[in-house]
N, C-alpha and C positions, 0 to 999 in steps of 0.2 A: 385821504385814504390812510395815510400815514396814524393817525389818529383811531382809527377803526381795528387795524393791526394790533398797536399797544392795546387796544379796550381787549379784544380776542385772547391775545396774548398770557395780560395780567389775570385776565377773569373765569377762562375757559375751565380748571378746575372743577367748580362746583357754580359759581355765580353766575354767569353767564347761560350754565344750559339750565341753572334755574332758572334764569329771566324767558326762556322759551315757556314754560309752564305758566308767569306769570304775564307777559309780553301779549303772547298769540293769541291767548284766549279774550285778553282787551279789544285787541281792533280786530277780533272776526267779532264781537258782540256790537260793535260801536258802529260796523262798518255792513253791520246786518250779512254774516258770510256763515251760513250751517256747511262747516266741514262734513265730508263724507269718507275722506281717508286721509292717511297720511301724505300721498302726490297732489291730493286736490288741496288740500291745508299749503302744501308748499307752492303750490302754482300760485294761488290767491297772493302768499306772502312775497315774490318777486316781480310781483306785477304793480304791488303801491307803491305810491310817495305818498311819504308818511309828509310832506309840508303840508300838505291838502289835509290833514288831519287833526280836528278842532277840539277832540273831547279825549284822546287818551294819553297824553301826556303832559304833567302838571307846568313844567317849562321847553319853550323849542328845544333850548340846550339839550334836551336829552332824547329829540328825535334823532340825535347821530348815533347815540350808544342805543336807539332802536333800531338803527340800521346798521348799527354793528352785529347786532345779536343776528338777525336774520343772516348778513352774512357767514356768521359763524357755520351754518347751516353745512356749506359748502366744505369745510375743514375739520370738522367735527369725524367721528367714529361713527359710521352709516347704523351701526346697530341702537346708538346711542341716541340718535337724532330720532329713527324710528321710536324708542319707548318715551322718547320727552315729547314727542310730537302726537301721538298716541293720546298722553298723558293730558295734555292742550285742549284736543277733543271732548276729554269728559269732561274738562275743567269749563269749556261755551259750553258744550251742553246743559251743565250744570245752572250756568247762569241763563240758559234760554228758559230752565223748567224754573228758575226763580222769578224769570220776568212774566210766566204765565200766570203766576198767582200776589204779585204784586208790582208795577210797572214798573221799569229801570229807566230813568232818563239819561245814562251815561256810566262809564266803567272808568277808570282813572288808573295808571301803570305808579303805583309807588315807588318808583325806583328814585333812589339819594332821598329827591325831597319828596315829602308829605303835600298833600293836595291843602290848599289855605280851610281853615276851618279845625286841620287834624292834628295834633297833639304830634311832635316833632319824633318822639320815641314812642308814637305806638307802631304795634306789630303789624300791623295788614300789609299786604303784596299789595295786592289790588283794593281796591277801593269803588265800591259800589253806589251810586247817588239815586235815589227814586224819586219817582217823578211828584212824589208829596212830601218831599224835601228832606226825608230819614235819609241817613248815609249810615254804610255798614262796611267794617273792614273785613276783610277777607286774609288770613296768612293760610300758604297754600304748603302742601305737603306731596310727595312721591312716591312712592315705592311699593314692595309689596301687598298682598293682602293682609299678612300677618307680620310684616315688617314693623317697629314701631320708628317713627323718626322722632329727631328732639326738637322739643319744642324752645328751651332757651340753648341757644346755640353759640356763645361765649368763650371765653380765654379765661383761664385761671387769673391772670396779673390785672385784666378788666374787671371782676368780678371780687377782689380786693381793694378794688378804688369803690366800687358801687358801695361796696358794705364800709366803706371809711375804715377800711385796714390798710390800707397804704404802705403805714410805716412799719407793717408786720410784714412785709415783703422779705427785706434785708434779710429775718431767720430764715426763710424758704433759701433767699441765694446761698447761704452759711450751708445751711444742711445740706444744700445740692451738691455746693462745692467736696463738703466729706465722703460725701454718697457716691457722687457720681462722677464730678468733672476731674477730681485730683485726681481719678485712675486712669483719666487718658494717657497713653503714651504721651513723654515728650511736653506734657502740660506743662511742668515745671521751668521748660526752655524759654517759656514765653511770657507765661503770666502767672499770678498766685489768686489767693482767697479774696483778698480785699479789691482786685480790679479788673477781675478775670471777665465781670459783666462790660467791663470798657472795650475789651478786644474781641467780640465776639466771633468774627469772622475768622480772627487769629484760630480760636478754641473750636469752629468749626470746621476749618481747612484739617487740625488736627484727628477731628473726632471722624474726618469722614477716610483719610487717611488708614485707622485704626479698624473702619467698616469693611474697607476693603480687602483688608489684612486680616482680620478675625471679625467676622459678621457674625457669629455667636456671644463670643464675647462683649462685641458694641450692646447686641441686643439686651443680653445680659444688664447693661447698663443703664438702658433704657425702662427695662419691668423695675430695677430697685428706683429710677427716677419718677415712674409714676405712684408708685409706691411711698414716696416720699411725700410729692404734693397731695395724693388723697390724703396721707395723716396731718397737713398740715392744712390744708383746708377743711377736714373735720374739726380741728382744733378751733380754729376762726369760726364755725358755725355754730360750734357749743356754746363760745363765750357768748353769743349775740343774747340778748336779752328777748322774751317771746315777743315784744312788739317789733323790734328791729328785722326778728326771724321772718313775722308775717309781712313785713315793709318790703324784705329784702325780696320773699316770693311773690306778692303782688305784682312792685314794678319791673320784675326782670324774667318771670317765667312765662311772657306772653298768652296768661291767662285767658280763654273766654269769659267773657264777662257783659252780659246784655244790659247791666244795666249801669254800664259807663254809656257818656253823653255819645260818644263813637262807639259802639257794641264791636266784639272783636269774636269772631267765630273761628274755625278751624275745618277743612275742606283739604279732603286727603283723595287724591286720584289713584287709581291702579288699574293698569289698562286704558281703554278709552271709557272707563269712569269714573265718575267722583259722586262723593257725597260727603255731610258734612258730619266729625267726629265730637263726641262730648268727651270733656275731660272733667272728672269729678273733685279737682281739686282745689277747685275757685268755688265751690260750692262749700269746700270743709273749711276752706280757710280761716273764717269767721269763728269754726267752733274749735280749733284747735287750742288743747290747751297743755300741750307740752310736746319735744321735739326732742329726738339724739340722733346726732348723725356718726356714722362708723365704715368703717369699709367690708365689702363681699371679700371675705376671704377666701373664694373660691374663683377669683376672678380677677385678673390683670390690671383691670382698668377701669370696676365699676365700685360704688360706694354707696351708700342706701341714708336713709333718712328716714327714722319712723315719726310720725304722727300719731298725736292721739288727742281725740274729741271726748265729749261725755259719755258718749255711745259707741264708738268703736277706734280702732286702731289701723293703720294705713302707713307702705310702706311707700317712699317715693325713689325713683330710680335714678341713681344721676352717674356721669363718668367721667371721666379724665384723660385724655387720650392725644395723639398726635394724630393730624389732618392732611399731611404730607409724608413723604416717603424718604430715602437715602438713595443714592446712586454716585460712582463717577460722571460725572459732565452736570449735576444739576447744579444752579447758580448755589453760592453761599448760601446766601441771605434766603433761600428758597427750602433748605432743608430742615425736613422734619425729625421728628426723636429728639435728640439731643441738642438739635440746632435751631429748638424753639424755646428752650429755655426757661423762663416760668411763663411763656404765652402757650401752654400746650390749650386743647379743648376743654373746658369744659359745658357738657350739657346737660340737660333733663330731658328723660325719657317718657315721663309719663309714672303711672301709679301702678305697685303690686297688685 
């Protein structure tokens, strides 16, 4: 049980009630169950043992963190659990109106590992097998009707190893250090330029100290520090050479693309529906023949990337942002803004 808690715990954020969107809709498909509301989807879901269960999950090991999730159910925000559960519904449904028109021999929960057969870093939640042996991955999405959610969902300091900038890190810590972390109160008492990334929790304990004290002014600190990393990740996208450019977007903007060996689709619920979405950018990719990225100067935390083909011009949406919040009582290690340091988010939105 103990077990089950930390899973709840560490995950509950975002990943965990994601896993309700990618989870629920596996074993009501596998387990032949058409939800009809959101108490009849939850009675179904406290009544298995998921041991008894042979087709949706790639290892046992991860029927506990199946049965974590479910439990989470209970401890979760009642509002919250309704729109993810909700959400679930059109997500089987969806997969009922796919098995009408070509048959599904089993649905697979991607969670950690990849089902054997699947390319280790593809994007699919779920994973679809039919019964004439095509498998099709499925990554699933949330939110509104007109919401856009991101498709590459990443860390700045992740996303400099992908692109073999690495060693271009160091100027990001430099710059931050002048920009942003030397105007903490007190910084000076503890640590400087060259080790300030060794103490980190030191340099948070102080930064959240200064939140509490001047919450404008921390904030303050946080808009020039995303303002820092978007100029210094536009810098790194420039230099990339256009094949590097098109390398770097293929394998990390979890493209659709039907005519990889695993085809990778996009399926975005709102309400008790889903259907699946096109993204036109796996389609330009091939004809792109020049690229600049720059930042929305009208906007905090977003940065643009134009395209241009033989035929036309496209702008691509990406941002930079923190995932986590500031408070008294939140762990160190747990704090967002300034206490993510160059792990802030970065994502892709999708196209102008």
């Amino acid at each position: 049980m103990l077990r089950f808690r930390q899973f709840i715990s560490e995950r509950v954020d975002t990943t965990a009630t994601a896993s309700i969107t990618e989870l629920f809709p596996t074993l009501a498909f596998n387990l032949k169950f058409k939800p009809s509301s959101v108490e009849d989807f939850k009675k179904f879901l406290y009544k298995l043992d998921l041991k008894k269960d042979k087709n949706s999950f790639v290892v046992d090991a991860n029927k506990s963190a199946g049965v974590a999730v479910i439990d989470s159910l209970t401890s979760l925000p009642e509002k919250l659990v309704k729109t993810k559960i909700e959400n679930a519904i059109g997500i089987t449904n969806y997969l009922y109106d796919i098995n009408r028109t070509k048959k599904i021999k089993k649905v697979v929960w991607g969670y950690r590992q990849k089902p054997s057969g699947i390319p280790k870093n593809h994007a699919g939640d779920i994973f679809i097998f039919f019964s004439n042996g095509d498998t099709l991955g499925v990554s699933l999405k949330a939110g509104e009707k007109k919401s856009k959610e991101p498709l590459l969902n990443s860390y700045v300091s992740t996303q400099y190893k992908k692109l073999n900038k690495e060693s271009e890190i160091k100027k990001l810590e430099d710059d931050l250090w002048d920009s942003v972390y030397s105007k903490i109160p007190g910084i000076d008492s503890i640590t400087n330029k060259n080790n300030y990334m060794s103490n980190k929790n030191g340099v948070r304990q102080l930064y959240l100290d200064f939140f509490v004290e001047n919450e404008k002014g921390a904030n303050e600190l946080y808009t020039i520090m995303l303002k820092v990393c978007r100029e210094h990740f536009c810098d790194i996208v420039n230099s990339l050479s256009l094949d590097e450019f098109k390398d770097w977007v293929k394998n990390n903007f979890n493209l659709q693309d039907a005519k990889e060996k695993i085809p990778l689709i996009l399926v975005k619920a709102v309400g008790k529906t889903a259907e699946q979405k096109n993204d036109d950018l796996a389609s330009l990719l091939p004809l792109i023949n020049n690229f600049k990225a720059y930042l929305n100067k009208s906007s905090v935390q977003e940065w643009l990337i134009d395209i241009e083909t033989p035929e036309e011009k496209k702008t691509i949406k990406m941002n930079i942002r923190s995932d986590s919040g500031v408070r008294a009582g939140k762990k160190l290690a747990k704090l967002g803004r300034l206490g993510k340091f160059t792990a802030l988010k970065l994502q892709y939105n999708g196209l102008i």
